[in-house]
N, C-alpha and C positions, 0 to 999 in steps of 0.2 A: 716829766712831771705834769698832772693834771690840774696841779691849782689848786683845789677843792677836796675836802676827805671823802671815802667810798663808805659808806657801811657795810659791816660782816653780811650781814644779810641781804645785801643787794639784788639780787636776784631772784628771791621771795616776792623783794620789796616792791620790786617793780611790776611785777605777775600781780598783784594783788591791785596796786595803782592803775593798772591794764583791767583790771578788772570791773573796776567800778565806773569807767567808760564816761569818765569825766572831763578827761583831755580832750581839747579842742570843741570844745560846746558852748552853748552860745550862754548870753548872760541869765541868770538864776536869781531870783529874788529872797532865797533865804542867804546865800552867800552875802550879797549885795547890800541886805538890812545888817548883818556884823559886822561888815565894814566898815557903813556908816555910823554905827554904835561905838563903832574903836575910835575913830578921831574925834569923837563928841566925846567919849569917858576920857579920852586921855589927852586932849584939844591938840593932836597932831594934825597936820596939811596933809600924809598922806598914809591907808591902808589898805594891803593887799591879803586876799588868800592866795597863797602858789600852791604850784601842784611841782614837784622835781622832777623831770623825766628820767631816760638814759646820758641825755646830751643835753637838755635842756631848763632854760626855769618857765613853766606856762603860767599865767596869771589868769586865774579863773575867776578873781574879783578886785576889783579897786578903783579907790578913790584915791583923787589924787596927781595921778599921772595916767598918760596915754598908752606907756608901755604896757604891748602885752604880754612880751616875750623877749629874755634874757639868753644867754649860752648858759650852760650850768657854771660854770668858773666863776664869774663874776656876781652870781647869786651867793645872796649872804644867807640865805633859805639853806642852802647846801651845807651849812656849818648846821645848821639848827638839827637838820631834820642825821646829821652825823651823831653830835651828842644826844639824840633822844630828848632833848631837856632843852628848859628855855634857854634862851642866848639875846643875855642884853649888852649894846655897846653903847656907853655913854658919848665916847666921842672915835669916830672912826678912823680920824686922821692920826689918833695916838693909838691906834690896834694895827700893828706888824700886819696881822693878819689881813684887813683892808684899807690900809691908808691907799699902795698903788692902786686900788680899783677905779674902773674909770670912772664911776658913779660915783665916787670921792672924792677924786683928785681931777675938781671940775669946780666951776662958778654955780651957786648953792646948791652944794652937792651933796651928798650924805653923810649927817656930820652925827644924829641918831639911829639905834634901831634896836627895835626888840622884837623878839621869836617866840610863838609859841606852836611846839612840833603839834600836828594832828596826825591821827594815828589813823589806822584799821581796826580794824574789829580783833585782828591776830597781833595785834603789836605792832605793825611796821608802820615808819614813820614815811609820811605820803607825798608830806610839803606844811604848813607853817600858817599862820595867821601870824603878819608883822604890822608892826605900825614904826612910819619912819617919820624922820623930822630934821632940817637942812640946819637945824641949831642944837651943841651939845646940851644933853639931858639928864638927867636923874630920875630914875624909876622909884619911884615910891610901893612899898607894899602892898597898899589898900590897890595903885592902877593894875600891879602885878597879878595880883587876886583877879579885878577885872579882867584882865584880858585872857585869864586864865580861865573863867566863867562865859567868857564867847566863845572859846574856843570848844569849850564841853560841847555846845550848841553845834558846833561844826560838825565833832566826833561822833555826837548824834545824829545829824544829819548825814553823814558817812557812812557809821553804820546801817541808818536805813537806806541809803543809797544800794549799798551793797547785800543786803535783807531783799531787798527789791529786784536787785540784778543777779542774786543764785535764785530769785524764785523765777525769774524770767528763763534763765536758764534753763532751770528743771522742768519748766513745762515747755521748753524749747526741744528739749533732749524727750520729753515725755511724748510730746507731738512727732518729733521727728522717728521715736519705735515707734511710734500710735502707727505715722505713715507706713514705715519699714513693715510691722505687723498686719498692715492692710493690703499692703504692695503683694506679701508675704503670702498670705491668705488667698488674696486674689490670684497670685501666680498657683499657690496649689490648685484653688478650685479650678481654675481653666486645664492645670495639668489632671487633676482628675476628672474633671469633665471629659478631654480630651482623651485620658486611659476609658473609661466611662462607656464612653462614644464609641471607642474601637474594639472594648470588649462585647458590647453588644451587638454591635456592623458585623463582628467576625465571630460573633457564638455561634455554635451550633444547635440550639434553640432557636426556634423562632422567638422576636421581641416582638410586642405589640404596644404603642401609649396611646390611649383614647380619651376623648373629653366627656364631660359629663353627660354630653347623649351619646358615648357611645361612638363616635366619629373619630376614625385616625389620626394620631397626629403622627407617629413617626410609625417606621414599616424596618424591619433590615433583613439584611440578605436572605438570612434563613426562613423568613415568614415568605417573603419573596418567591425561593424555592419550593418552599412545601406546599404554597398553597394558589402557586402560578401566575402571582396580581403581582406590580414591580410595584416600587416603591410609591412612584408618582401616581399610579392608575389607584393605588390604595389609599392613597391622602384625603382625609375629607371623606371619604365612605365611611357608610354606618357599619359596625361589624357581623349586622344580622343579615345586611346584603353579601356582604363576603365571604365569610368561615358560616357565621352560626344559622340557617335560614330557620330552625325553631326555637329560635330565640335566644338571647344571651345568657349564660350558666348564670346563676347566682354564684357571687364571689364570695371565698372568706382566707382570710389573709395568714391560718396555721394553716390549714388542709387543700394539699393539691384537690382536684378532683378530675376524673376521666370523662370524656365527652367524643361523640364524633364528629370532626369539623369536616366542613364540606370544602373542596377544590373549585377551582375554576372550572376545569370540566366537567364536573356534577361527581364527581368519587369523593366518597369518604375518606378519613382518616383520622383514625383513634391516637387521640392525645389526649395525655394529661397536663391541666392546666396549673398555674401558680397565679391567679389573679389577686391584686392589692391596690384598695383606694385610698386616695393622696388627697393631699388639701394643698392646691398650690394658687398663695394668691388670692386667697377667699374661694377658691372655683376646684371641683371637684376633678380629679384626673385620678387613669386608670392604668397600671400596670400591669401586663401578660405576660408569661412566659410560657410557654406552648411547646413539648415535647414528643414527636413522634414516637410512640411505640408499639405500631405495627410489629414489630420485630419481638419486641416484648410479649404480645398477645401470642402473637405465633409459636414463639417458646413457650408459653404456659402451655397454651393447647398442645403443644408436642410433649410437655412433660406430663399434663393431664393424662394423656392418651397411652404416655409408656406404663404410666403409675397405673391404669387399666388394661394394660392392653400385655399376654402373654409373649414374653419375645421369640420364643421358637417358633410359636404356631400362629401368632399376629390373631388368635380367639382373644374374646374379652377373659381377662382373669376372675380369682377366686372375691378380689377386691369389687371388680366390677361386677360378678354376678352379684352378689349379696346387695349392690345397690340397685339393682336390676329388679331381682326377685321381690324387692320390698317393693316397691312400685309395682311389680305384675302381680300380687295380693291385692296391693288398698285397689287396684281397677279391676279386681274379682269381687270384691268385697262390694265396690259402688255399682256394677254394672252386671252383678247377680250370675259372673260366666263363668264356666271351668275353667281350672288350673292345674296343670301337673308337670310334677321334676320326675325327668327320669336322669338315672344316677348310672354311667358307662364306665367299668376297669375292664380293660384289654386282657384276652386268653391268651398266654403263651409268648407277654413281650419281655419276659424277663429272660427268657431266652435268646431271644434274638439279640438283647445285651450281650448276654454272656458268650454266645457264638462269634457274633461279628462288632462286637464294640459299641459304645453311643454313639460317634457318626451315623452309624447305618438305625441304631436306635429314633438319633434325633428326625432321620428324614422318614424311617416310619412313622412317626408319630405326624410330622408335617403333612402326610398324604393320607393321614387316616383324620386329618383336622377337616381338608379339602372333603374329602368325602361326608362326612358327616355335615356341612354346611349347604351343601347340593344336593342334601338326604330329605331336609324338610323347608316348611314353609320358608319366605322371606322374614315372614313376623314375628316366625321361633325365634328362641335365642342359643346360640350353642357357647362352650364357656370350656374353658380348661382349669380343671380341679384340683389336681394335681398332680406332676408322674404321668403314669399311663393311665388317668381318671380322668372324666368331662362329665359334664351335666347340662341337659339341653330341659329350656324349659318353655313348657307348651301352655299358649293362651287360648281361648274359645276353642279345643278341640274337643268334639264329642267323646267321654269316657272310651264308644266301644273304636273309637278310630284309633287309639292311643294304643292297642295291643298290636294292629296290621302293623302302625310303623313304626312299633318296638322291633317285629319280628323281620319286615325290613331292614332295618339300623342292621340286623345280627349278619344278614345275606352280604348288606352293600359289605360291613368289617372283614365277612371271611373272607371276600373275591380276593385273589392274590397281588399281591403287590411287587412291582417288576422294580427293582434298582438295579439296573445296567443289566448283568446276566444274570444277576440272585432272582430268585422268584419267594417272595416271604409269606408265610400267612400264620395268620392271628385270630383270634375271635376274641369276641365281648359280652360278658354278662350284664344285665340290664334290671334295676329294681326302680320301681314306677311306685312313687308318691303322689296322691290327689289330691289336691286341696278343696277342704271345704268352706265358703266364705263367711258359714254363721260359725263357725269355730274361730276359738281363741288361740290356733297355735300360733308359733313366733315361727319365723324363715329359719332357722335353726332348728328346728323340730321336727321341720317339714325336709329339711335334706337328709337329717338324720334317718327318717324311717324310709326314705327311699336308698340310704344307702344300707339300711340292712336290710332289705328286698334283696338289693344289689348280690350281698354275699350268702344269702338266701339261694340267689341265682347261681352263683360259683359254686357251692355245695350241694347242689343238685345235679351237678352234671357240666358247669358251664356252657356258655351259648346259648342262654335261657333268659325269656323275660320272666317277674315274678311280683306280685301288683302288691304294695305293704298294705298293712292292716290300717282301717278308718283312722286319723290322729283323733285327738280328744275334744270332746265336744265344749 
C-alpha cells in the first residue's frame, strides 16, 4: 500500500506538472505574497503552496516552516489534490486518515488544515495552497471563500506560467526547424555547389567566370583544353589577352552568338557562345559557356556543298548554277562585259544506256564532265543540267571567240571514250544564248533560248552549234 490515493489521471497530471518547470526553483514573489496573505486572512502560523511530484511533496512556497520537502505519503496535499476539491480537517488527530502522520503525532504537530487543489489550464490538479495551524479549527465560509480567491491568483499565475512555457517551446521547436532548415539548406547548397562544381570541371563545354573587367575567376578543363591556357596560367587574365584579342563579344543572356576564339598558339576556333551577367555581391560577374563547333561548320559546308554540288559528276548542280548565273548577270550588268550560256545534251547517250546499262552510262557521263572542265577557261563555270545535259557559262568572252569554242566543246565530246576494251562515242548539240546587260531578261529566259538553240541544233543534223535569237530588249 502507498498510503496516499493516486488520481485517474496521473499520468497527464504529472506531464503537465513537468511541464510548467516549476519544480525545484528558487523562490517567486507572486507565490510568496499568497502565502503571506493566507496567514494574515486566516491568522494561521503556517502556509504553503506544494507542488506533488511522482514520489514527492515540493514546497514551492511558505511561511511558516523550514520544510521544504515531504515524501508524498505523509503529504496531506496528496488527499487534496486526489479529491479535486478542497479538504478541510478541523482536527487531524480525530481523522483516520492522518492522526498516525508523523506531523501529527508529534509535540505541536498538526492539529489544522485546509486545501485548496490548484489546477492546470487542462484540469489537472498540480498541488494545493494550504494553510495549517498546531490548534484544532473551524473554517468559516467567508475564510473559505478567501482562500479560495488566492488560489484563482495562483491558477492564474499557472496558467501564465504555462502560456509562457508552450510559447517558449514553440519558438524553441520553431528555432530548432529554423536551424534544421538552415543546417538543411546549407547542406544542399554545398551539395549543389559541389554537383555544380563537378558538372562544370567535367562539361564538355568550355566554362568561363569573369569579373567585371573581364578577368578569370574560374577556368575548367574543357576551356583548358580548347584553348591551351591551364587553369592557373588563366586566373586573373583579361579574356581579350586569352581567347578574344578583337575584343570581347557583346553578351546577351537569350541568344547564343558565334565568334572566333583565338588559341594559345595563334589558331582560331569557331564557337558559339552562351554569355550571362550576374550581380553577385553588389559586383558585376560574367558567365561563359563556349562550344566548339568546328565540326558543326565543317558539316554545314559539306552539306552546303552536296546541296550544290552534282553527286555523279562532282560539277556544280542545276541549284548552284541558277545562283551562279544571277551573280554572273548583276557583274555583266555593273561592268558593261559579255555574257553567254551555252546549253550541251549529249548525241547518242541514250544508247549507250540502252546497250551497256547506267554503270557504263554513269562513267560516260563522268569523263565527258572531266573533259568539258579542261575544255575552257578556269573562270568559266561548267554545271550539270540534267541527265545527259550541262550548261557552261561564259563571262568576258568576246561574242566571236564563243563559236571556235562551241565548235571545240563538239571535237573534244566526239573523241572516243575508252572504258576498259569498249571504245564509246557520242556527240553534243550546242545552243549559245548571249546576254545583253541593258535588257531586262531574267536567268530563266536566258537559259530558256539557249536551250531552244540547243534543239535547234539537234534538228539540224546534231553535232552543231546554233547562236538563239537577241532575248528582249
Amino acid at each position: 500500500m502507498l498510503g496516499y490515493p493516486i488520481p485517474a489521471n496521473e499520468t497527464q497530471r504529472l506531464a503537465a506538472l513537468h511541464q510548467i518547470k516549476l519544480l525545484d526553483t528558487p523562490d517567486d514573489p507572486v507565490f510568496d505574497r499568497v502565502t503571506r496573505l493566507a496567514t494574515r486572512l486566516l491568522n494561521v502560523p503556517i502556509a504553503t503552496v506544494t507542488l506533488i511530484d511522482a514520489d514527492r511533496q515540493w514546497i514551492k512556497s511558505r511561511v511558516g516552516t523550514d520544510t521544504r520537502e515531504t515524501t508524498r505519503k505523509v503529504a496531506f496535499c496528496s488527499h487534496t489534490i486526489a479529491e479535486g476539491a478542497p479538504l478541510v480537517v478541523e482536527d487531524a488527530r480525530q481523522d483516520p486518515r492522518f492522526s498516525a502522520n508523523p506531523f501529527v503525532d508529534c509535540e505541536n504537530g498538526i492539529r489544522f488544515y485546509a486545501g485548496i487543489p490548484i489546477f492546470s489550464s487542462e484540469g489537472y490538479a498540480l498541488g494545493s495552497l494550504c494553510v495549517v495551524d498546531t490548534q484544532p479549527r473551524h473554517l468559516h465560509e467567508d475564510e473559505l471563500a478567501a482562500l479560495k480567491d488566492l488560489t484563482d491568483i495562483l491558477n492564474d499565475e499557472i496558467r501564465l506560467r504555462e502560456h509562457l512555457t508552450r510559447e517558449q517551446q514553440r519558438r524553441a521547436i520553431s528555432q530548432r526547424e529554423l536551424d534544421a532548415l538552415h543546417r538543411s539548406l546549407e547542406e544542399q547548397i554545398e551539395r549543389r555547389t559541389r554537383e555544380l562544381n563537378l558538372v562544370i570541371e567535367s562539361a564538355y563545354d568550355a566554362y568561363i567566370s569573369a569579373d567585371e573587367n573581364h578577368r578569370v575567376l574560374d577556368w575548367n578543363r574543357a576551356a583548358a583544353a580548347m584553348f591551351g591556357w591551364s587553369r592557373q596560367e588563366a586566373l586573373g587574365q583579361s579574356l581579350q589577352a586569352l581567347i578574344f584579342p578583337h575584343g570581347v563579344p557583346e553578351y546577351d543572356d537569350a541568344t547564343p552568338i558565334e565568334v572566333n576564339a583565338c588559341r594559345r598558339d595563334g589558331r582560331e576556333t569557331p564557337a558559339e557562345v552562351r554569355m550571362k551577367s550576374l550581380r553577385v555581391e553588389g559586383k558585376h560577374r560574367y558567365s561563359l559557356f563556349l562550344h566548339d563547333i568546328t565540326e558543326r561548320r565543317q558539316l554545314e559546308q559539306l552539306r552546303d556543298r552536296e546541296a550544290r554540288e552534282d553527286a555523279l559528276t562532282q560539277l556544280p548542280n542545276r541549284r548552284a548554277l541558277d545562283e551562279r548565273l544571277l551573280d554572273a548577270m548583276a557583274r555583266a550588268r555593273r561592268l558593261q562585259q559579255p555574257l553567254a550560256v551555252l546549253f550541251l545534251d549529249l548525241d547518242g547517250f541514250k544508247a549507250v544506256n540502252d546497250d551497256h546499262g547506267h554503270a557504263v552510262g554513269d562513267e560516260l557521263l563522268r569523263d565527258i564532265a572531266k573533259r568539258l572542265r579542261h575544255s575552257v577557261r578556269e573562270t568559266d563555270y561548267v554545271a550539270r543540267w540534267a541527265g545527259d545535259e550541262f550548261v557552261i557559262v561564259l563571262e568576258g568572252m568576246a561574242p566571236e571567240a564563243i563559236q571556235g569554242l562551241s565548235e571545240k566543246l563538239i571535237l573534244t565530246i566526239e573523241a572516243p571514250i575508252q572504258l576498259g576494251e569498249m571504245s564509246l562515242y557520242v556527240s553534243t548539240s550546242i545552243g549559245v544564248a548571249s546576254y545583253t546587260p541593258a535588257s531586262n531578261e531574267t536567268a530563266q529566259e536566258l537559259l530558256k533560248r539557249a536551250d531552244v538553240a540547243m534543239y535547234e541544233a539537234k534538228q539540224a543534223g546534231k553535232a552543231q552549234v546554233k547562236i538563239a535569237q537577241q532575248g528582249k530588249a
